[in-house]
N, C-alpha and C positions, 0 to 999 in steps of 0.2 A: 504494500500500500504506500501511495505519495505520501508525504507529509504535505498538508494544505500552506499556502504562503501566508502568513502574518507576519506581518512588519508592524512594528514601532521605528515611530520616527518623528522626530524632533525637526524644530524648523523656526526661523522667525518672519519678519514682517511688517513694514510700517505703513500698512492699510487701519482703518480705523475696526476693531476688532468687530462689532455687532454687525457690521454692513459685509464683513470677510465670510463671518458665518453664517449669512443668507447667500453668498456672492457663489461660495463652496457647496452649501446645500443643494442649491440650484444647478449648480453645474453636473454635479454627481449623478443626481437624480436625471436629468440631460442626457447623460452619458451611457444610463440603464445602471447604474448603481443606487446601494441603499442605503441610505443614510442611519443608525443604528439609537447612534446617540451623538448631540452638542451639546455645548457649556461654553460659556463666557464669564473668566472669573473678574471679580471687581477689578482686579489689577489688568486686566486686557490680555490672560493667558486663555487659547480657546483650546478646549480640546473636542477630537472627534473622533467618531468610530466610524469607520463603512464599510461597504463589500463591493464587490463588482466581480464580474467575469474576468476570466484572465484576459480572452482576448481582447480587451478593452483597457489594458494598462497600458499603452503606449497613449492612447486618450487621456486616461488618468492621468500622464505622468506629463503630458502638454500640457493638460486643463493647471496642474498644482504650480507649473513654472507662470505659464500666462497669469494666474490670479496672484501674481507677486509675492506668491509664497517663496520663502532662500531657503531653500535644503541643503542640508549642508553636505561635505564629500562623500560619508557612509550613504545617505539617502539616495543618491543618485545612483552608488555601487548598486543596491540591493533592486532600484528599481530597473536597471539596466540589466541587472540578470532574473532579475521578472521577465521581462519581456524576452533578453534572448530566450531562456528555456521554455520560454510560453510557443514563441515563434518556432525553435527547432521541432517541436512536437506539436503544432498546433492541433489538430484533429484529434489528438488525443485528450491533450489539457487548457483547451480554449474554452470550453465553456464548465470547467472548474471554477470556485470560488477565491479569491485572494483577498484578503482583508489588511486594513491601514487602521494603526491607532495613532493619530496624529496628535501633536501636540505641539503648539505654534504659540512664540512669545512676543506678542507687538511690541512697537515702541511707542506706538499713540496710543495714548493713557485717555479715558473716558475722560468726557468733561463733564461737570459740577456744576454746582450754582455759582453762580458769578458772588462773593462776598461783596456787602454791600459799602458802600465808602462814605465816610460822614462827610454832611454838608459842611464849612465852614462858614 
C-alpha cells in the first residue's frame, strides 16, 4: 500500500490575513479541492487544512505561489516531488488524495480601532 501524501508546511505572506483566507478558500474549492478547516488567529497566523486530487497539484502548487503565498525551500522540495511522482505514474495515483496543513505567518497585523486623540 502507498502511503497517502500529507504535507505540513509553513509559509509566510504580506496579504492582509482575512481577505488571504477567503482568497485561498476560493481558489481551492476552484481547483476541485476541499477545504477541511481555516483559522485566523488574532495575530494574523492563518492556518488550513485541504485535500485535492493528486492530479491537481501542479494547480495547487500555481494557485499557493500566484496568491503571494512564500514557501519556503522544503515547500517547494516536497511539492515538486508531489507532482513528479504524481506525473511518472499518473493513471495510477492521479486521482489519489494529497493533503496540505498549511500554516502561513502574515506581516499585516489586523487593524483596531483607531485610539481616540484628545481635543486640545
Amino acid at each position: 500500500m502507498i502511503t497517502p501524501w500529507v504535507l505540513e508546511m509553513k509559509a509566510v505572506s504580506h496579504q492582509e490575513p482575512e481577505r488571504l483566507v477567503r482568497t485561498l478558500t476560493g481558489a481551492i474549492l476552484g481547483l476541485g479541492g476541499w477545504v477541511l478547516s481555516r483559522g485566523c488567529s488574532d495575530t494574523g497566523k492563518i492556518t488550513m487544512l485541504f485535500e485535492f486530487e493528486r492530479h491537481a497539484c501542479l494547480d495547487i502548487y500555481s494557485m499557493l505561489v500566484a496568491t503571494g503565498v512564500e514557501l519556503g525551500a522544503n515547500e517547494h522540495l516536497r511539492l515538486t516531488d508531489l507532482y513528479r511522482c504524481t506525473q511518472d505514474c499518473i493513471h495510477a495515483y492521479g486521482n489519489e488524495i494529497a493533503s496540505i496543513e498549511l500554516e502561513i505567518v502574515t506581516s499585516c497585523q489586523p487593524v483596531g480601532p483607531i485610539p481616540a486623540v484628545p481635543v486640545v
